[in-house]
C-alpha positions in Angstrom: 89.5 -0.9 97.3 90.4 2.8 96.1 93.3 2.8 94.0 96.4 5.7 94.6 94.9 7.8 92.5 91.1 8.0 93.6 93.0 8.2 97.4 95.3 11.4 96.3 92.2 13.0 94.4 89.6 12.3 97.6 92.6 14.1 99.6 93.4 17.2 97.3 89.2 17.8 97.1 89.2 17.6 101.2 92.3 20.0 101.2 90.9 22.6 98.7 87.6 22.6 100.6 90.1 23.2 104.1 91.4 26.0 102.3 88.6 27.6 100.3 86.5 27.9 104.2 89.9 29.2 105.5 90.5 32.2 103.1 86.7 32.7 103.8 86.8 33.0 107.4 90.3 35.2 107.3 88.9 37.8 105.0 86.0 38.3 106.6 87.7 38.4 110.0 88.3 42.7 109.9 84.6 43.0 110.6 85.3 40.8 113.7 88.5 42.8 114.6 86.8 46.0 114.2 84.6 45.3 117.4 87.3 45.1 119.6 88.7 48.7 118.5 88.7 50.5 121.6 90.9 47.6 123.5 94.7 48.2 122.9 96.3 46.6 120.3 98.8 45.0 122.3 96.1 43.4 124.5 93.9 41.7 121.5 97.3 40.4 120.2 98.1 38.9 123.4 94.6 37.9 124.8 94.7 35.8 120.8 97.4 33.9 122.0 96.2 33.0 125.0 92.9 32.0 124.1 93.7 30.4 120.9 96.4 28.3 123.2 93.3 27.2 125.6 90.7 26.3 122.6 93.5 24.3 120.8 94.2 22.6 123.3 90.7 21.9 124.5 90.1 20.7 120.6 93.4 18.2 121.3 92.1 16.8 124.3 88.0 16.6 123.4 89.9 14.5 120.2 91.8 13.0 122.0 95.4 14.3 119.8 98.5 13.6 121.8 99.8 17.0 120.8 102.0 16.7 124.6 104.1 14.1 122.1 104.6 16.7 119.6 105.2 19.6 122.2 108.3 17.0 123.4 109.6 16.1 120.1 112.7 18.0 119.4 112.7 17.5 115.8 109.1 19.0 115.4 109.9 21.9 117.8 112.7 23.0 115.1 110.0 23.7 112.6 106.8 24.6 114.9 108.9 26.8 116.9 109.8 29.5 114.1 106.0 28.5 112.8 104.9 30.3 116.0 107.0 33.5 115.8 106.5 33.9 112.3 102.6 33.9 113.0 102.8 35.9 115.7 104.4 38.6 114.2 101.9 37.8 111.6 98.5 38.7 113.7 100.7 41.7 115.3 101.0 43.6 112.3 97.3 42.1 110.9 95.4 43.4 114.3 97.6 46.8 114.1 97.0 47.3 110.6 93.0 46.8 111.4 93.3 49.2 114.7 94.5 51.5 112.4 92.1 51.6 109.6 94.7 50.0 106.9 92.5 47.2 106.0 92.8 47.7 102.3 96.8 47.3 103.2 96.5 44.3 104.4 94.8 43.3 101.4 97.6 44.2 99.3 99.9 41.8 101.6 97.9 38.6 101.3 97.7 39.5 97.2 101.0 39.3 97.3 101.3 36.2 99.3 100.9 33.9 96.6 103.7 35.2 94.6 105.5 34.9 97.5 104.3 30.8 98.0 105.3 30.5 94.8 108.9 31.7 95.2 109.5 30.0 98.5 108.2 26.8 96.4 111.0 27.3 94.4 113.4 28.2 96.9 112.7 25.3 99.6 111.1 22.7 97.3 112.6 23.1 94.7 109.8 23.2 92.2 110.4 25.4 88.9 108.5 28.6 87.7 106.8 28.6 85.3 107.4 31.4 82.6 104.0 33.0 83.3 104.9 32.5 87.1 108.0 34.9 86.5 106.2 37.4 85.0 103.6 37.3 87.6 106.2 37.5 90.0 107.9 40.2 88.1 104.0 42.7 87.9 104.3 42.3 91.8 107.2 43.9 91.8 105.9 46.6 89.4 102.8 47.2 91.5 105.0 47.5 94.7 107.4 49.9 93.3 104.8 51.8 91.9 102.7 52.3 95.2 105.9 53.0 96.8 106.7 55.7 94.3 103.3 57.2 94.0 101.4 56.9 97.3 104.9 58.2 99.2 105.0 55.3 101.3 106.7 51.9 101.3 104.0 49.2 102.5 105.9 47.6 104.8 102.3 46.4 106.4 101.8 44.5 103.1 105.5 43.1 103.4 105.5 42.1 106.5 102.3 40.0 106.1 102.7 38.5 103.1 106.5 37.3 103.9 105.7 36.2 107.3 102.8 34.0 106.5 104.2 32.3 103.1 107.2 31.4 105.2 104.9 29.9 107.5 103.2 27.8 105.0 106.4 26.7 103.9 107.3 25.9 107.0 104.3 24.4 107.7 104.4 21.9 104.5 107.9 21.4 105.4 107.5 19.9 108.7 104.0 18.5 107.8 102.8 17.5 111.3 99.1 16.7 111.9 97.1 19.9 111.9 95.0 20.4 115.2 98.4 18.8 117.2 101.0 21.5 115.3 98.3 24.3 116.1 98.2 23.9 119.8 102.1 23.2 119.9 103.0 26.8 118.2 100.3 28.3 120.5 101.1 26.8 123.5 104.9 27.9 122.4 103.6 31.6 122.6 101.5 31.9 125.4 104.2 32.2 128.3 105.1 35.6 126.2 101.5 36.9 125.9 100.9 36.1 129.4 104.0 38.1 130.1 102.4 40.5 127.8 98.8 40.9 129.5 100.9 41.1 133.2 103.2 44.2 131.9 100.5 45.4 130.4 98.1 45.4 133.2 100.9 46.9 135.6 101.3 50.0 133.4 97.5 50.4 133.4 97.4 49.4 129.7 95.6 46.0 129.8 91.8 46.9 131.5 89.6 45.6 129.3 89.8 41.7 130.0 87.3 41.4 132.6 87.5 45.5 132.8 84.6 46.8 134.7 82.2 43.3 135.2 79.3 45.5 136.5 78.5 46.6 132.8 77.6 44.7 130.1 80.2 46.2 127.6 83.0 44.9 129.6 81.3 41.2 129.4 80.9 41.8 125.5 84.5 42.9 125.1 85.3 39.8 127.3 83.4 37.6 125.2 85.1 39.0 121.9 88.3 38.7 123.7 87.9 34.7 124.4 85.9 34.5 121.0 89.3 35.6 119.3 90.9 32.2 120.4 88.7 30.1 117.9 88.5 32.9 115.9 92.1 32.6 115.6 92.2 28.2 115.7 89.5 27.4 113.2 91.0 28.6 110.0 94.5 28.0 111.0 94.2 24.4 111.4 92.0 24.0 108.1 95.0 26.0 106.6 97.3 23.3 108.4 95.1 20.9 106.6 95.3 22.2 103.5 99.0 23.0 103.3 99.2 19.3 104.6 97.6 18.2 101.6 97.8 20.1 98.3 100.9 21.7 96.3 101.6 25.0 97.9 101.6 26.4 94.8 97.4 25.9 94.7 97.9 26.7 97.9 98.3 30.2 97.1 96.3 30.4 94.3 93.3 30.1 96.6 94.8 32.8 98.9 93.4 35.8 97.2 89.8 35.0 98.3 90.9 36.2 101.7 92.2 39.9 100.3 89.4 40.3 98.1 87.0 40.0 100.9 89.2 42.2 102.7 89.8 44.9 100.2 85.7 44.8 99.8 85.6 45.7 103.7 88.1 48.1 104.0 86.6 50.3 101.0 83.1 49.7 101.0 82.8 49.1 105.2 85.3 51.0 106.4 85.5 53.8 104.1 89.6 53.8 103.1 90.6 55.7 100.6 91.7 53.5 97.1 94.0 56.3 95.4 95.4 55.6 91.9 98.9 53.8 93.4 96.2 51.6 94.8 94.4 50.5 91.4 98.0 50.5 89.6 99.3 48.6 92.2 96.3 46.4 92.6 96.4 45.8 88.7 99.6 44.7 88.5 99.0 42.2 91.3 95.6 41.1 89.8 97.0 40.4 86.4 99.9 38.6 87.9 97.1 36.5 89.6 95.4 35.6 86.3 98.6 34.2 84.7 99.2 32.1 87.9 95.5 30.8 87.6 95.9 30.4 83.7 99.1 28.6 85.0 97.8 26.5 87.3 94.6 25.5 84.9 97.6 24.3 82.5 99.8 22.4 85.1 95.9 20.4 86.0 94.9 19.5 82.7 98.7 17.9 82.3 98.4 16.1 85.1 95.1 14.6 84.3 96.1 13.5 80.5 98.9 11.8 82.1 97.4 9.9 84.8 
């Protein structure tokens, strides 16, 4: 019989591997964006919603998950509910900020993420920073204020993001419903709008590419990439469910700059971005913020191991 311990260890290793795949999969995910270019932003974002809604729910069903309970329970809805608008607004600015060639923006938003895990840990769950935490958090706000100043705009792409999906974790580990179940509840929530969304946009002649022109094969391909986008969308969100579900959200975000690096790899190196010096300063600041919450963390594990 496995003792407490062995039990919590077996499920912190099975929610670091969840997360590790999941920052993966989401940095790689521009490359997979950047095929559906030509289609309006608008339409990817709501065509996502739609199809993730159908391939969660299909996952729920083929598992049998009685996520229809969940969808009905009033005290979940309180927390899945703003889960869903917050990533929504999420993948708005994300596919945007792709359409637009701001990959390397983006990047800067999910570096920043952790930090902002880490505060909302000490905001909601009242864990403590850390004094290497506080000056981590303090370099972000260095590197922020120094992009602002020197690149002449405020990255409100990198804001956005990063705010919008640490409140979601939080609220995610909050509420801390099963993972597939809580994924096709928030995107079930969402789908009326996006449907609403493909209709308007389809009466003002800007939805055509959904099933577009079906005597060519580009319009199948762009169809294909179009339903693709719902597990696209599904896979790494319920293996971030899982891991939020399952380890402290502050390792949480220490394994969330995988995704940017990838990201930051593809939007200089792929997609040819400029990376001016209110990038590297700002990027620096971030980085070095990131090694103190690793050395950090490294610190907190080694305690915890002596003591158990």
């Amino acid at each position: 019989m496995p003792t407490e311990a062995e039990h919590l260890q077996k499920r912190t290793q099975r929610g670091v591997l969840a997360g590790f795949t999941c920052y993966i999969l989401w940095g790689a995910f521009p490359l997979y964006w950047k095929l559906l270019d030509d289609v309006s932003s608008w339409e990817v974002i709501c065509q996502r919603i739609i199809w993730c809604a159908v391939f969660s729910i299909i996952i729920c069903l083929v598992g049998r998950w009685d996520f229809i309970a969940l969808l009905k329970d009033r005290r979940a809805l309180r927390f899945l509910i703003p889960a869903a608008a917050l990533i929504t607004v999420n993948w708005s600015v994300y596919i945007f900020a792709v359409h637009i060639d701001r990959i390397v923006e983006t990047s800067i938003g999910y570096y920043i993420n952790p930090l902002v895990s880490i505060l909302l840990g000490l905001v909601i769950f009242k864990e403590r920073l850390t004094p290497l935490q506080w000056i981590a958090v303090a370099l972000c706000s260095i590197g922020i204020l120094f992009f602002t100043t020197g690149y002449g705009r405020f990255p409100w792409i990198a804001i956005v993001l990063a705010v919008s999906f640490g409140a979601y974790g939080a609220i995610k580990k909050k509420g801390g419903y099963p993972a597939v179940e809580a994924i096709a509840v928030e995107s079930t929530v969402m789908a009326p709008v996006a449907i609403l969304g493909v209709v308007l946009l389809a009466a003002f002649g800007g939805g055509q590419a959904f099933l577009g022109d079906p005597t060519t094969a580009e319009s199948w391909t762009t169809t294909a990439l179009l339903v693709g986008g719902g597990a696209v969308t599904a896979v790494p969100l319920i293996l971030f469910a899982a891991a939020a579900n399952s380890i402290p959200l502050t390792l949480l975000g220490f394994l969330q700059y995988i995704s940017p690096t990838i990201a930051l790899i593809i939007g200089v190196f792929v997609n040819g971005e400029p990376f001016t010096l209110a990038h590297a300063v700002c990027f620096g600041c971030i980085w070095c913020g990131l090694v103190l919450v690793a050395i950090d963390a490294v610190r907190a594990n080694r305690k915890r191991k002596q003591a158990s």
